[in-house]
C-alpha positions, 0 to 999 in steps of 0.5 A: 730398742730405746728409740721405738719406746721414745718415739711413741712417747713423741708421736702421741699427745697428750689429748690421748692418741691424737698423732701429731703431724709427723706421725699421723694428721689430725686435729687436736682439741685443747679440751682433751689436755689434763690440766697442769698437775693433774693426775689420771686413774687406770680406768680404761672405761669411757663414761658419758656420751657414746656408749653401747645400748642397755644391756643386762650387767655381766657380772666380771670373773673374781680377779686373780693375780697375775702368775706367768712363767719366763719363756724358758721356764727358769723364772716365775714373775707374780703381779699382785693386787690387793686395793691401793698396793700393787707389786710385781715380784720375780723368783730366780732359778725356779729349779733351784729353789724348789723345796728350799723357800725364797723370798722373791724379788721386788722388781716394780712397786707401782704396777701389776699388769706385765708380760715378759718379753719372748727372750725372758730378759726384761718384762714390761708393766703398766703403771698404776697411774695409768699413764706410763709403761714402763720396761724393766730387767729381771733385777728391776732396774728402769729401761725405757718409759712410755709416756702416752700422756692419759690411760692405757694398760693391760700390755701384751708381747707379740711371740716374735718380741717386735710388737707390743699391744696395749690399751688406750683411752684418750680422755674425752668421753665423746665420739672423738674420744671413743674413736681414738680409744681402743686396742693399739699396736706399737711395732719397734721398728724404726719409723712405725707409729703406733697402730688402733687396730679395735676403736671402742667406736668401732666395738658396739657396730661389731657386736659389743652389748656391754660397757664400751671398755677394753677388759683385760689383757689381750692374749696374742695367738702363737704365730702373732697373726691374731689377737683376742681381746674382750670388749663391751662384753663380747670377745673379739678376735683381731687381724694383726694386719687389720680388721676385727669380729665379735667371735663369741655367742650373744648372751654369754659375757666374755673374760681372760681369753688365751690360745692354745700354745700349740698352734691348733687355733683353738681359743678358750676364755672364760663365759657366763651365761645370760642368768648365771653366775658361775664362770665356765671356759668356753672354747672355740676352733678358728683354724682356717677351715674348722666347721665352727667359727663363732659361739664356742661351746662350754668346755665338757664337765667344766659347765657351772664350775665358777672358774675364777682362773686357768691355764692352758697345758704347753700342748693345748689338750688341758686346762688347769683351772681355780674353780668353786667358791673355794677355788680348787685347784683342777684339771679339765681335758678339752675333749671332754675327760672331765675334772680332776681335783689336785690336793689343796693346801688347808687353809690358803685361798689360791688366787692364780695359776701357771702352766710351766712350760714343760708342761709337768708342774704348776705354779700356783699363789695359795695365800702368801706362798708360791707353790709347784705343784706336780700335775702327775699326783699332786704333790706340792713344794713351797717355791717361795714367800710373799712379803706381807708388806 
């Protein structure tokens, strides 16, 4: 695999995602190359020229660390985000350390954003330089780097391992640069260059009202057909092959989207409201033929909950949110059964949130522990502890 990561590396220059002859033509403008010595922020948002219209300000969800299980369920990994520290950490044997506390694994000092890859031997991460992915084993050690010499992040694993999505911003805030920004897939196949498949140029014609930036991570669909991503405010569904529409309703922001892993082509993400400032997830049926296509519609009895954070259950029929000002672990039935409050621990702030894939537990992070938290009755069993440092 380490050739594909190289060949990016390669194909890509350093005015940022302007292919050099032998992957894609096209000009180079000396303007767009950082300085020597230089150094990039992981802002993916273009400031100057070409921008959407003036739109009412949508006010982003309270961020949540990122908690995502291993594919096989024996491992939790946990990226952390607090001000200039980034960490990402990785529990071991998750059954086993159930009731009997560990301190997790530093497996990455300098990013937080990662997926794992399908197999669960390896994750890949986006620096907090903005200027590298990089892929690491389960014990942390260094693999493969990709050097896409300007901003990018926010990487996401196709289902099949063979692809990989990611954010890109070329350094030039004009059209040029708008252009070349965007969605990009790398596909690990020998000879393939990577692919803009959502241009932030191409945001604004679609439908984007907001800033034109990619936020938040893209969440592929369980075939690897699709991907959802937000940009300029608006959620977005994209053709793997090609081709992208705005899928959410005008008015409502978008956030966080995710499919149902069981395959019914149902696709929440978090929504507010024109005038509100309460989060609620919005779903939204896009199997071939379903009756509703675009819009969505509030999930029922989550409306005004201020949602900060949730996770769909392995078999699509639940939510598992942090909702309210104290955000309070619950269950929310997508057809419309309603809340369920799980027990709290006193006085820990839950910051995220992961269905495990047997679907009978969640993790969650209340302060400075990992907890599993059992969705039949809610007892709770400290997994692990977070070093303060």
């Amino acid at each position: 695999m380490g050739s594909p990561w190289r060949r990016l590396a390669a194909c890509l220059s350093l005015a940022g995602l302007l292919f050099s002859s032998g992957c894609q033509s096209g000009p180079v403008s000396d303007a767009a190359t950082p300085a020597s010595g230089g150094t990039a922020t992981a802002s993916l948002e273009p400031t100057a020229a070409a921008t959407a219209s003036p739109a009412p300000a949508c006010l982003a969800p309270a961020r949540a660390d990122w908690l995502r299980w291993s594919p096989d369920g024996t491992a939790l990994a946990y990226g952390l985000e607090r001000s200039t520290v980034r960490r990402i950490y990785v529990i071991d044997d998750v059954p086993g350390a159930a009731g009997n506390p560990v301190t997790p694994r530093l497996v990455a000092r300098d990013g937080w954003e990662f997926a794992w890859e399908p197999t669960g031997e390896r994750l890949v991460y986006a620096t907090a330089s903005g200027r590298h992915l990089s892929l690491v084993d389960r014990d942390g050690r260094a693999l493969e780097t990709i050097d896409v010499g300007w901003q990018h992040g926010a990487p996401a694993w196709s289902p099949d391992g063979n692809t990989l999505a990611f954010a890109h911003s070329a350094r030039l805030r004009d059209d040029a640069g708008l252009a070349e920004s965007g969605l990009y897939l790398l596909s690990l196949d020998p000879g393939d260059a990577p692919r803009n498949v959502l241009s932030l140029a191409s945001v604004a014609a679609l439908g984007g009202v907001g800033s034109l930036r990619l936020q938040g991570r893209p969440a592929w669909s369980p075939d690897g057909g699709q991907l959802a991503v937000v940009a300029g405010d608006r959620l977005f569904v994209v053709d793997a092959a090609g081709g992208a529409r705005a899928v959410s309703a005008d008015g409502v922001c978008a956030a966080e989207p995710a499919w149902d892993p069981a395959g019914s082509g149902t696709l929440v993400w978090l929504g507010v409201p024109a005038g509100s400032e309460a989060n609620a997830p919005y779903a939204l049926r896009l199997e071939p033929g379903a009756a509703e296509s675009t819009g969505g519609r509030a999930v029922t009895g989550a409306e005004g909950m201020a949602v900060t954070a949730f996770g769909f259950s392995p078999d699509g029929r639940r939510l598992a949110v942090l909702a309210g000002p104290e955000r309070e672990l619950g269950l929310v039935g997508l057809d419309g059964s309603g809340l369920v409050t799980l027990p709290a621990t006193p006085d820990r702030v839950e910051v995220a949130i992961a269905w495990s894939p047997l679907g009978d537990q969640l993790a969650v992070v209340a302060g400075n522990r990992v907890e599993l938290v059992a969705v039949d009755g809610g007892q709770r069993t400290t997994l692990a502890v977070i070093p303060s440092r």
